[in-house]
N, C-alpha and C positions, 0 to 999 in steps of 0.2 A: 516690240517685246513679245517675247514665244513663253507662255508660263503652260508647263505641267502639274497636272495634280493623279498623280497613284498614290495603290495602297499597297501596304507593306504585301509583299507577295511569297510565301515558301511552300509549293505545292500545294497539297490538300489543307493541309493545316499552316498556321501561322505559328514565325517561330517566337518562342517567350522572352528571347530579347532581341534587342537594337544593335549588339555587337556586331555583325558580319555586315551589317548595312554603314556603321559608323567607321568599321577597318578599311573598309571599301573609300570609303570620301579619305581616308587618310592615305591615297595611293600617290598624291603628290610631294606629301614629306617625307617619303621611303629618302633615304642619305643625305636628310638636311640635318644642319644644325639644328640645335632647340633654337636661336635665335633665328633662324630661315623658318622656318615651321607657320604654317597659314594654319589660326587655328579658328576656332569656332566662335560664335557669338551671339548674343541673344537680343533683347530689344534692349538690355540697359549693360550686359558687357560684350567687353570686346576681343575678351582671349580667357576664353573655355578649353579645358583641354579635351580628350577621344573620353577618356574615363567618365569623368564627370556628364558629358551627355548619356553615355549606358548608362550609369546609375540611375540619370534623373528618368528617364524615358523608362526604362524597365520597371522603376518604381511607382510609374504611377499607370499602372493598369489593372483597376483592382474590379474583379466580376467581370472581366473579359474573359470571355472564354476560348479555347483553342481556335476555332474556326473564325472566330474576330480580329480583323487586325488590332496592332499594339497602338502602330502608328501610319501617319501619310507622308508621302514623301514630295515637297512641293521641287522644281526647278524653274528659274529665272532664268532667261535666256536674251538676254539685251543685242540688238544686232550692231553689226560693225558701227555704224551710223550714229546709234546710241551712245554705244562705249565712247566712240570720237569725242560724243558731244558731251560726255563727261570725264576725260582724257586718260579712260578705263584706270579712273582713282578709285581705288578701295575703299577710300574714307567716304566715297560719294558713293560708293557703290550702296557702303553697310547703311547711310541711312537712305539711301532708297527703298531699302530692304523693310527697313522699321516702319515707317511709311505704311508701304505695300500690305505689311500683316498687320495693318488696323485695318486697312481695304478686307485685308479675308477673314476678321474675325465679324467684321461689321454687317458679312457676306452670310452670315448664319441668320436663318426665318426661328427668331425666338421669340417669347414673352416680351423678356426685359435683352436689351440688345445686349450681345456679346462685348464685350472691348478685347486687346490687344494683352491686358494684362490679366484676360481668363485661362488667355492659352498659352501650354508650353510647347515651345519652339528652340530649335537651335538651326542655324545658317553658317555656311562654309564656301566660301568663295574661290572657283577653282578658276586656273588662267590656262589648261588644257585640255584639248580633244583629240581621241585617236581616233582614226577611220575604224569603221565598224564592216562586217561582213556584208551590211545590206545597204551602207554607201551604195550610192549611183558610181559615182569613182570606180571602187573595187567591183562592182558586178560588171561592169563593161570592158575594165580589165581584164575580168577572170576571162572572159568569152578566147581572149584570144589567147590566153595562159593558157586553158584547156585545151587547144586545139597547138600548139606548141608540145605540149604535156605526150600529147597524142605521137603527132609526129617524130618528139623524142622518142617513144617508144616503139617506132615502126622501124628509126636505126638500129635500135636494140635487135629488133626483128630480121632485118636485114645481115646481120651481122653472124645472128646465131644462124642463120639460112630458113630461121620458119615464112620469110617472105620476100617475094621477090622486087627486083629496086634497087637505085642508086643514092649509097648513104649522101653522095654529092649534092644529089639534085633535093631531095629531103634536108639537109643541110641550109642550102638555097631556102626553102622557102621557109625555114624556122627562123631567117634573118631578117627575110620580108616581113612575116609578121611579130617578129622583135621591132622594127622601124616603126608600126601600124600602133603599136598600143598606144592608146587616144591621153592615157592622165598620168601626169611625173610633176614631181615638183623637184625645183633642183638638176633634173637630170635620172633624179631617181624615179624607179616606176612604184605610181603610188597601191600598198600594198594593206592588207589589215592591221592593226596593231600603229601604221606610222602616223606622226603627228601633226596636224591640221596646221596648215600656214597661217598666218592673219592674226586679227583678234581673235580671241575664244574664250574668253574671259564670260563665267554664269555662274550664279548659287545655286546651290543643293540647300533645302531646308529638310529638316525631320520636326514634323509635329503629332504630340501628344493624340492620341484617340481621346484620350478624357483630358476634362478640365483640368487648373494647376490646384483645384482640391478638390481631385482623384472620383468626382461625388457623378461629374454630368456627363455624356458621351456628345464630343459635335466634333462630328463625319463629314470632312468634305465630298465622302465617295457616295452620299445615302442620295438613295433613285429619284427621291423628291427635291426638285426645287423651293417650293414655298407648298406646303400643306396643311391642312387644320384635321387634329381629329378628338374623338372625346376618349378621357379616358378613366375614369371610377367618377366618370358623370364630371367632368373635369376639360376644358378646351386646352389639347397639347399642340403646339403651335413646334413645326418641324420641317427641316430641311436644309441647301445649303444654295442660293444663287449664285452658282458659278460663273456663267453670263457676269451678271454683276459686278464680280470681283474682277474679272478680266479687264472689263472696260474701266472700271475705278483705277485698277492699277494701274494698266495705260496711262489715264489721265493723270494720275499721281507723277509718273515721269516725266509727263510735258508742264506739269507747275511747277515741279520744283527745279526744274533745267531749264524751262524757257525754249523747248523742246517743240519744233513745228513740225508736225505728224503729218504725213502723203497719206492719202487715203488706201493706198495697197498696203500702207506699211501698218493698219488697224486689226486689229480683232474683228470687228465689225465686218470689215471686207474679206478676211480668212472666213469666216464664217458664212459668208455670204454666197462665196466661190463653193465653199463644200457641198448647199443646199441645193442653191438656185444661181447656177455659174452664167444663164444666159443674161440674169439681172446685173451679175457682178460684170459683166462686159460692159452693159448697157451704161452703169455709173462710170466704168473708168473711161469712157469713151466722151461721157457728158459734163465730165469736170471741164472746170475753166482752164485754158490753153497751156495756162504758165503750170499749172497743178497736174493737167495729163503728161505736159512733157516731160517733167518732173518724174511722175510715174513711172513711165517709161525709162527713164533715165535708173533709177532705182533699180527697177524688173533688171533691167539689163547687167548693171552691176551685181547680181545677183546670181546669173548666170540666166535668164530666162531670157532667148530670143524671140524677142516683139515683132508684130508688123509695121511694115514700111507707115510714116504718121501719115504721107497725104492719100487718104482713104477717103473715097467716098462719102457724104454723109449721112448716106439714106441709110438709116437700123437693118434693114431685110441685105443690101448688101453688104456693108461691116458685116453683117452674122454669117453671109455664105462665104465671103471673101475670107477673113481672118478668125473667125470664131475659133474653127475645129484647129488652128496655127495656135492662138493662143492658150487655149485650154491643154494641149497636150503640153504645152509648156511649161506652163502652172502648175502641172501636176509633175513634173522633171522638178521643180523648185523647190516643190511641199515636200518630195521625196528627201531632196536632199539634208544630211545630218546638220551643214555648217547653218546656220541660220542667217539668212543675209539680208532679209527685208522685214 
């Protein structure tokens, strides 16, 4: 499970409502029926429509001011693996979902603990992805678009006579490197804009900056995890565990699925690779045989090419022999938009 948490973003200033963030998550129902229509839903309904979250959203931001966000923007990101093992059912999906937002209200350093029903939220469940400009995909495609692009242009050249050359043999090698482009799906060559094969199925939530009466602000973006301060001689207790709520919600998916988690496919171990990647080796190499192969088997699926397993077992070679192999890997992996482990 890949969860994001942003804040509402519009230049310098933020904008006064949720509409162009909410028009946006409606980019799946563009020529459905109202009966086709995926709509919105909160922790007790199940079909909200676009209006009704602008209202409630826009309405409850009262003493915010320009430069504060309205709202957060959370995303769920369930990997292929996930979805299987809950046979990417909607109905399974929303109360994952409800679930998951007691994890993040529960996830606030407060006085009196937050609950689920302080905050307002709304969730929309999309079952599409298009490749983005900064795809791994598309940028190693463009490489040889560009140089095709090029080539095209030097028959232009050749033709008006600002350069000298055979449109033939220029020709020739725009086919070669027509053959060479590395990613197609289908046949087709994969481009910005086209649609991810596989599962793709993730929520988009919008939640409230203030409470559901409009009185308290809780920020999952605020700099503090857990802090104490005083204030009109007063202990304000303030922040948001993000950590926390990650691994909670994790763990929320594997009780309520029966869900047996590889240790690459954690928070925990994302987390671990970002800081201290030489450590994150050392654990995936230390699991038990059935759970590394496993591992491996996962990375793989994913697109990440591993090393050969019979390695060595001394730490100092594993680190010189495959280290700098798998690291650059993992970092091809992280890149990538599809989420696969």
């Amino acid at each position: 499970m890949y969860i994001t948490v942003t804040k509402q973003h519009m230049d310098a200033n933020f904008s006064q409502s949720a509409s162009d963030f909410v028009n946006y998550l409606e980019k799946e129902n563009e020529g459905r029926s109202p009966d086709l229509k995926e709509l919105f839903f909160d922790q007790y309904n199940d079909r909200l429509e676009a209006d009704h979250v602008i209202k409630e959203i826009d309405g409850n931001t009262a003493k915010l001011k320009k430069k504060e966000p309205k709202f957060y923007s959370l995303t769920l990101n369930p990997s292929k693996s996930e979805l299987k093992a809950i046979n990417n059912d909607p109905a399974l999906l929303r109360l994952y979902v409800r679930e998951a937002m007691k994890d993040y209200a529960a996830s606030f350093y407060r006085e009196n603990q937050v609950s689920v029903d302080s905050i307002k939220y709304y969730a929309k469940i999309e079952y599409e992805r298009n490749f983005k400009g900064f795809d791994r995909q598309v940028k190693e495609n463009q490489v040889f678009k560009a140089q095709i692009a090029k080539l095209e242009n030097d028959i232009w050249k050749v033709e008006r006579g600002e350069l000298q050359g055979s449109t033939k043999k220029i020709q020739r090698q725009i086919e070669v490197l027509k053959a060479q482009i590395p990613h197609r799906i289908d046949g087709q060559i994969v481009k910005q804009g086209m649609k991810k094969p596989g599962l793709q199925t993730h929520v988009h939530i919008i939640v409230s900056r203030k409470d559901v009466t409009n009185r308290f602000s809780l920020s999952p973006g605020s700099k503090y995890m857990e802090s104490e301060s005083t204030l009109n001689g007063k202990k304000v207790m303030r922040g948001f565990k993000r950590d926390e709520f990650f691994e909670k919600a994790e763990k929320t998916f594997d009780k309520l699925f029966d869900y047996d988690r590889n240790y690459v496919q954690t928070y925990a171990a994302r987390k671990t690779y970002s800081k201290d990647p030489y450590t994150y080796f050392a654990k995936l190499m230390n699991l038990p045989t059935n759970e590394k192969s496993m591992a491996f088997k996962i990375l793989g699926k994913a697109g990440v090419s591993v090393p050969n397993l019979n390695i060595p077992k001394n730490q100092v070679q594993l680190a010189v022999k495959t280290f700098k192999h798998l690291k650059k890997a993992m970092r091809v992996a992280q890149n990538a938009a599809s989420i696969g482990i």
